[in-house]
C-alpha positions as a Markdown table, in Angstrom:
| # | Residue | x | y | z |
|---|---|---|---|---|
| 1 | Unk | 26.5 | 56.2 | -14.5 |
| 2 | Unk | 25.7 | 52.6 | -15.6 |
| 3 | Unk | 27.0 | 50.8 | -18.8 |
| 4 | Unk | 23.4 | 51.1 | -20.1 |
| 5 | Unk | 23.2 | 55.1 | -20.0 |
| 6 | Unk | 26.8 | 55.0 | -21.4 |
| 7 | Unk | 25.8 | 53.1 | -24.3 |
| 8 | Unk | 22.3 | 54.7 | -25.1 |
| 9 | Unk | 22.8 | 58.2 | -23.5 |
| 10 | Unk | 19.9 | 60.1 | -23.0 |
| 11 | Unk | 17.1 | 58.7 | -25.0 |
| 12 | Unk | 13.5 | 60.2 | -24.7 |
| 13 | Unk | 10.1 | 60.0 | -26.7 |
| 14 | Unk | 9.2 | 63.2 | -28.5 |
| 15 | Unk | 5.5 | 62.9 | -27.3 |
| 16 | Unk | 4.7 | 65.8 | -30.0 |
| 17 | Unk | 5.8 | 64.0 | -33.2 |
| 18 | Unk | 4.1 | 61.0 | -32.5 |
| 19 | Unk | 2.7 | 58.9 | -35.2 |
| 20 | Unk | 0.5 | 55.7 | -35.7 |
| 21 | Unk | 2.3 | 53.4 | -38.7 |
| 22 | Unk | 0.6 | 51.3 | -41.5 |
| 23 | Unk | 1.7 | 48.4 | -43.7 |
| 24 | Unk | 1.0 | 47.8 | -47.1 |
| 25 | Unk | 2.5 | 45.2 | -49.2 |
| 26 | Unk | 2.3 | 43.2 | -53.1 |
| 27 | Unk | 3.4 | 39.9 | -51.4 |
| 28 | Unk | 6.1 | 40.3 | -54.4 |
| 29 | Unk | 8.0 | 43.4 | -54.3 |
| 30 | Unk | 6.6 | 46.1 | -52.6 |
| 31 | Unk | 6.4 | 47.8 | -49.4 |
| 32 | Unk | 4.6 | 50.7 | -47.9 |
| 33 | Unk | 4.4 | 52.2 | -44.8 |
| 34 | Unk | 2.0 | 55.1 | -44.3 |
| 35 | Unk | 3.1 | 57.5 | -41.2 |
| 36 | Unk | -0.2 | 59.2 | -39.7 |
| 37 | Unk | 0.7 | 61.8 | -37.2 |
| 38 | Unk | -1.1 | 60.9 | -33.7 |
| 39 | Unk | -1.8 | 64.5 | -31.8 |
| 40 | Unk | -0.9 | 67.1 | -34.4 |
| 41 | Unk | -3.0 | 67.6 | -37.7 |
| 42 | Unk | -0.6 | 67.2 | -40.5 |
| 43 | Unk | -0.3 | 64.9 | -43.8 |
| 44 | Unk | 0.7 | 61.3 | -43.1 |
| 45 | Unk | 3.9 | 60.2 | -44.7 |
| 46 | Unk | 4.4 | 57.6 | -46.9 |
| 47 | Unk | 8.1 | 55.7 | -47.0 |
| 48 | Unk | 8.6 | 52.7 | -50.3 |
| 49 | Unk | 10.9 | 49.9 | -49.4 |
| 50 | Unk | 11.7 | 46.9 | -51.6 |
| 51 | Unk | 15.1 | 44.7 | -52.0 |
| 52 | Unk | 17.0 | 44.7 | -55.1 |
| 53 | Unk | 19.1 | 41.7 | -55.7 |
| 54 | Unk | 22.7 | 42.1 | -56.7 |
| 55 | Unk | 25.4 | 40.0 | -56.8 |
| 56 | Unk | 26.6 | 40.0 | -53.0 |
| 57 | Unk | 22.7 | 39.3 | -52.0 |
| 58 | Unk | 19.2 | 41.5 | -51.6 |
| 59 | Unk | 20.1 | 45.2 | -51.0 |
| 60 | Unk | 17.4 | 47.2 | -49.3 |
| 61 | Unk | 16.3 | 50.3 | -50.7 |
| 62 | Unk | 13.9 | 53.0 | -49.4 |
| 63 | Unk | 12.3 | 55.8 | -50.3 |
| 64 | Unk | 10.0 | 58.7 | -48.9 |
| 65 | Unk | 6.9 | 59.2 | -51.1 |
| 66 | Unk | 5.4 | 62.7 | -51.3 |
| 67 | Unk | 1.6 | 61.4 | -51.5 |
| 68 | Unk | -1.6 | 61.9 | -49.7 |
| 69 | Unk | -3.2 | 58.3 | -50.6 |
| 70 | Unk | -2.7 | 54.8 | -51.0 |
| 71 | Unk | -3.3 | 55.4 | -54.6 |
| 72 | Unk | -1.0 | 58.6 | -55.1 |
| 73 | Unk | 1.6 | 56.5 | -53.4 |
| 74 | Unk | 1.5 | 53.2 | -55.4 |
| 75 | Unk | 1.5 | 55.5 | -58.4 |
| 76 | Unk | 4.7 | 57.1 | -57.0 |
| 77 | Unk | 6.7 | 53.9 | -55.7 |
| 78 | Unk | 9.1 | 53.3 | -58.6 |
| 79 | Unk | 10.0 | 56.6 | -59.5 |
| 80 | Unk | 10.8 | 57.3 | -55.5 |
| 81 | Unk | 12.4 | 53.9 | -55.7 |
| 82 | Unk | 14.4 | 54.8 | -58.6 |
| 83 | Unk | 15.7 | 58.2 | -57.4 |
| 84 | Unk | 17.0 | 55.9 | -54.2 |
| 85 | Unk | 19.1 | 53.4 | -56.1 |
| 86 | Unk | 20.2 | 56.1 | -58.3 |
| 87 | Unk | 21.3 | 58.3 | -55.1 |
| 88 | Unk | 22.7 | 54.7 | -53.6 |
| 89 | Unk | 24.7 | 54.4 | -56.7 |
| 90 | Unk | 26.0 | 57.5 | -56.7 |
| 91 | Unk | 27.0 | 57.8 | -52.9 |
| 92 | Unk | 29.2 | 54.6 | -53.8 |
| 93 | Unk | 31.2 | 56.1 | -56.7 |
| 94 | Unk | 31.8 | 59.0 | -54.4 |
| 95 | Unk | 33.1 | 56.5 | -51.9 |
| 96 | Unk | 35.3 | 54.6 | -54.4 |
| 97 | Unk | 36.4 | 58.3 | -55.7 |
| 98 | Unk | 37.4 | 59.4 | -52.1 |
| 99 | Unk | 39.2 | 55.7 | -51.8 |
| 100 | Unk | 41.1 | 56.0 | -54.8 |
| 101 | Unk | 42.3 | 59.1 | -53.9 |
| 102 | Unk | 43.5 | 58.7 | -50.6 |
| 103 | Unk | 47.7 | 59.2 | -51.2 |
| 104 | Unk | 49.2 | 56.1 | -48.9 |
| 105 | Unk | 52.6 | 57.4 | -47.3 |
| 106 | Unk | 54.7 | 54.3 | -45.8 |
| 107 | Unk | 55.7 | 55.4 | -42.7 |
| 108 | Unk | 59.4 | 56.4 | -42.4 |
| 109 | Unk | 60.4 | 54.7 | -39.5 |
| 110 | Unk | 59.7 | 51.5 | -41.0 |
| 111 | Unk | 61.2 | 52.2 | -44.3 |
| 112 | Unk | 64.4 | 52.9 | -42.7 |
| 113 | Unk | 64.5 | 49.3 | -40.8 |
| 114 | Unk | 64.0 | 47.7 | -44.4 |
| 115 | Unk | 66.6 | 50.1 | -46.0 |
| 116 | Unk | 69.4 | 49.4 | -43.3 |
């Protein structure tokens, strides 16, 4: 096997779920991408993204839009980007729960060489 399947492993296209992608930006704030599906009939998809800064630099943030047009989805981009910081925000108190939590034991072995 060479290094590249190793590190990759199988990869292949899913020729079915195929779609075509379009940008849509402010210039300022906002982007949107609108996900049309390629061979199958079904609703596009619409995904928000935007940077928030904060005090370690611009922190990207994105969101999927449940919207059928450009319209619909603009409407829709702050409460969708909302719902993703607040979901950030709380995925990172959960983290500094789980870290504050964690019980360090010393190891013994070691405690004995400082002891003696």
């Amino acid at each position: 096997m060479s290094d590249t399947r190793r590190v990759v492993g199988d990869l292949s296209v899913d020729a079915s779920n195929l779609y075509r992608e379009e940008s849509y930006t402010d210039l300022k704030v906002a982007s949107l991408r609108r996900l049309v599906p390629v061979l199958v009939r079904r609703e596009p998809r619409w995904i928000a993204s935007t940077q928030l800064m904060s005090q370690v630099g611009p922190v990207p943030v994105s969101a999927i839009i449940e919207a059928r047009t450009l319209q619909e989805a603009i409407a829709k981009f702050p409460e969708a980007v909302g719902r993703a910081v607040e979901e950030m925000i709380e995925e990172a108190r959960e983290i500094q729960r789980s870290e504050a939590s964690r019980i360090v034991v010393p190891d013994t072995a070691s405690v004995r060489k400082i002891i003696t």
